[in-house]
C-alpha positions as CSV (number, residue, x, y, z in Angstrom):
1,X,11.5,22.9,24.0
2,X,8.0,21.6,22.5
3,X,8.3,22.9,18.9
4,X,12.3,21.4,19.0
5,X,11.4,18.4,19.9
6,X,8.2,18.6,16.7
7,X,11.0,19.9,14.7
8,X,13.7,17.1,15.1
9,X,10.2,14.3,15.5
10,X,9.3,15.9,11.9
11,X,12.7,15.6,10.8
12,X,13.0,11.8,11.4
13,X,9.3,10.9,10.4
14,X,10.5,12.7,6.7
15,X,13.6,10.8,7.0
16,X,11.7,7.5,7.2
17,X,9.1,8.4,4.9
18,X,11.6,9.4,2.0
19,X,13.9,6.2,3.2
20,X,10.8,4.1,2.5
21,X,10.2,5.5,-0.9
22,X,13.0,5.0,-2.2
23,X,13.4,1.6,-1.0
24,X,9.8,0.4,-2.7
25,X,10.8,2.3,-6.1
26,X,14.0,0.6,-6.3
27,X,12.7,-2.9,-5.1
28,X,9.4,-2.3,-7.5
29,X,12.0,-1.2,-10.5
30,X,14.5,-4.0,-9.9
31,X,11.2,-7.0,-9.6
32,X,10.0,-5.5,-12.7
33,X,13.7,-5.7,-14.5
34,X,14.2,-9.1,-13.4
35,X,10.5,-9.9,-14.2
36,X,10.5,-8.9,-17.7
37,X,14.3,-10.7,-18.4
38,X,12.9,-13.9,-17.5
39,X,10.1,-13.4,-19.9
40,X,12.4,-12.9,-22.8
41,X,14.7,-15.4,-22.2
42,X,13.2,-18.1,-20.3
43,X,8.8,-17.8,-20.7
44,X,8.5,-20.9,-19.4
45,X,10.2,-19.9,-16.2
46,X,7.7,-16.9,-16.4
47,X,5.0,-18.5,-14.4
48,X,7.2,-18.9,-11.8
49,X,7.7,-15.1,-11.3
50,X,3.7,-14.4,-11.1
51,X,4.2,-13.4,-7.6
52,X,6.4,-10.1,-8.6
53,X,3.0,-8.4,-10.3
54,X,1.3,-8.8,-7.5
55,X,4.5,-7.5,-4.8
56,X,4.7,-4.5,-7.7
57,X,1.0,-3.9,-6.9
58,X,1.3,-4.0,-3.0
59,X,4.5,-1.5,-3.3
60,X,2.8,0.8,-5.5
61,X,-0.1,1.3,-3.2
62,X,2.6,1.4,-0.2
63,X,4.4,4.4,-2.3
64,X,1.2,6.4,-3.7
65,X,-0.4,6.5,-0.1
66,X,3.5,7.3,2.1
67,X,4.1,10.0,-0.3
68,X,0.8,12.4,0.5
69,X,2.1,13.9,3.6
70,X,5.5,14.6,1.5
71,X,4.0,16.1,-1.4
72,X,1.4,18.0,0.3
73,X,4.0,19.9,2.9
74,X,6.4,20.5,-0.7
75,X,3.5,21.5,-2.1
76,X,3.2,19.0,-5.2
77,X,-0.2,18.4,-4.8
78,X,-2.3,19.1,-7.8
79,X,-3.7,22.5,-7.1
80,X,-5.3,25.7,-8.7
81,X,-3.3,28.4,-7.3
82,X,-3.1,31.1,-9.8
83,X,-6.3,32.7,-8.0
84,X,-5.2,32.0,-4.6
85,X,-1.3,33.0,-5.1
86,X,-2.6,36.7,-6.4
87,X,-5.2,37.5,-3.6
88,X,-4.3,39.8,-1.0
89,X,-3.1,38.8,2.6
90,X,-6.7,38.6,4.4
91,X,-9.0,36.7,2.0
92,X,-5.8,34.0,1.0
93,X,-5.3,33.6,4.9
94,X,-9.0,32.9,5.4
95,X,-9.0,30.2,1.8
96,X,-5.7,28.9,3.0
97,X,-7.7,27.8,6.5
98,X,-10.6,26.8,4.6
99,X,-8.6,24.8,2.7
100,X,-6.4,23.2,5.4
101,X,-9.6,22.5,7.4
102,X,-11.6,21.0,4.7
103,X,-8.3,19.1,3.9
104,X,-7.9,17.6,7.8
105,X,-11.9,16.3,7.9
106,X,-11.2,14.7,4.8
107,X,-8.3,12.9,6.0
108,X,-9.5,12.0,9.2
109,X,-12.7,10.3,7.4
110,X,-10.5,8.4,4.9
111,X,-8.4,7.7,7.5
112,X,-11.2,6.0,9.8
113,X,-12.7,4.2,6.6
114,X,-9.6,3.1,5.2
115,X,-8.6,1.3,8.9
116,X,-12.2,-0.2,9.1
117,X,-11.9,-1.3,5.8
118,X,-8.2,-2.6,6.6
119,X,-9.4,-4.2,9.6
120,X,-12.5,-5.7,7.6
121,X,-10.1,-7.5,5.5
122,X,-7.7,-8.4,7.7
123,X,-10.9,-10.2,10.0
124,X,-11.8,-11.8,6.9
125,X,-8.8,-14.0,6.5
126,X,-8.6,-12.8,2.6
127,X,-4.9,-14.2,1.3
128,X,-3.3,-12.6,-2.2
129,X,-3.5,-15.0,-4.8
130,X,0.2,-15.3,-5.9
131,X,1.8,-14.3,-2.6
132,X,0.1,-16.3,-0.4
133,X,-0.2,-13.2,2.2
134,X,-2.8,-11.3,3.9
135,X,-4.3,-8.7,2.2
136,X,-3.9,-6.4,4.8
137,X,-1.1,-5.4,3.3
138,X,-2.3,-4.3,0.3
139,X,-4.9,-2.3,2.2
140,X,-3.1,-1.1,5.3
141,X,-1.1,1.7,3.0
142,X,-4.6,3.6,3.5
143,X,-5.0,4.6,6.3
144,X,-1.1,5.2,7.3
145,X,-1.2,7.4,4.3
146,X,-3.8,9.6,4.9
147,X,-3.5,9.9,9.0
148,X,0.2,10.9,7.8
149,X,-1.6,13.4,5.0
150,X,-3.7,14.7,8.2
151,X,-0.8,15.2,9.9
152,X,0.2,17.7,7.4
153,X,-3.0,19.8,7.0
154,X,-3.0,19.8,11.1
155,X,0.3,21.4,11.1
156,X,-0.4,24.0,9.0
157,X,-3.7,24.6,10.6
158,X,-1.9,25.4,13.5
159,X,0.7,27.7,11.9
160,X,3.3,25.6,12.2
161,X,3.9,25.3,8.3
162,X,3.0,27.0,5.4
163,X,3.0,25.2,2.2
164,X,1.5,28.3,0.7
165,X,4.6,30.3,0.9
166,X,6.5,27.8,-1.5
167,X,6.0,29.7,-5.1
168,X,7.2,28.3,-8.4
169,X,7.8,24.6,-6.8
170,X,7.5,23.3,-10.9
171,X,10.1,25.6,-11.7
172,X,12.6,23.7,-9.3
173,X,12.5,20.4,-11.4
């Protein structure tokens, strides 16, 4: 009953996480269309449209820092694995923990800066220049991003999935 119930919670948090993407890469591609019409044929209107740099900037941060936990678990992280996808069963096992472990302190200490710092800036009253909003949302993609990227290192830590059995992921695309 427990691992169904991870299974179909996993399920839905990669359903939102994807969702989300693509939302902020279309919104961030149409604001930069529009954005760069109304620069061509109207520059004085240009000025006007300041704010979409800024929104561009803010989704951009939302997208890089969503999409660890996906690209980690589908194994489309940058990684050297020619060494570690030819060693034998024992010493891979023991890197592949190492790795993950290494992996989850990393995250959880980006994660705890990233909300202070968030939390900093949030305290601070700082406003975007062009937006007129807090600037907690260009810092709160931080640490969302990497408690979700932690997420992912403690669930293969605990066997639950192995990114290392995916081989030849490039080949796929």
């Amino acid at each position: 009953m427990g691992a169904a119930m991870l299974a179909r919670a996993l399920t839905i948090l990669r359903a939102i996480e994807r969702t989300f993407i693509a939302v902020v890469m279309v919104a961030m591609s149409l604001l930069y269309f529009i954005n760069v019409v109304v620069r061509y044929f109207s520059p004085t209107l240009a000025t006007e449209l300041a704010w979409i740099d800024e929104a561009t900037l803010f989704g951009l941060a939302w997208l890089v820092f969503v999409g660890f936990g996906l690209a980690l678990e589908r194994r489309r992280h940058i990684a050297m694995t020619a060494l570690l996808d030819n060693m034998r069963e024992p010493t891979a096992r023991i890197v592949q923990t190492a790795i993950n472990l290494i992996g989850l302190v990393f995250c959880l200490i980006f994660t705890k800066i990233g909300f202070d710092l968030a939390l900093f800036i949030y305290n601070s009253g700082q406003i975007s220049p062009t937006l007129g909003t807090t600037m907690l949302w260009l810092y709160a993609p931080l640490p969302i991003g990497f408690a979700l990227l932690a997420l992912r290192y403690l669930l293969e830590l605990v066997g639950y999935q192995n990114r290392f059995l995916l081989r030849d992921v490039i080949q796929d695309h």
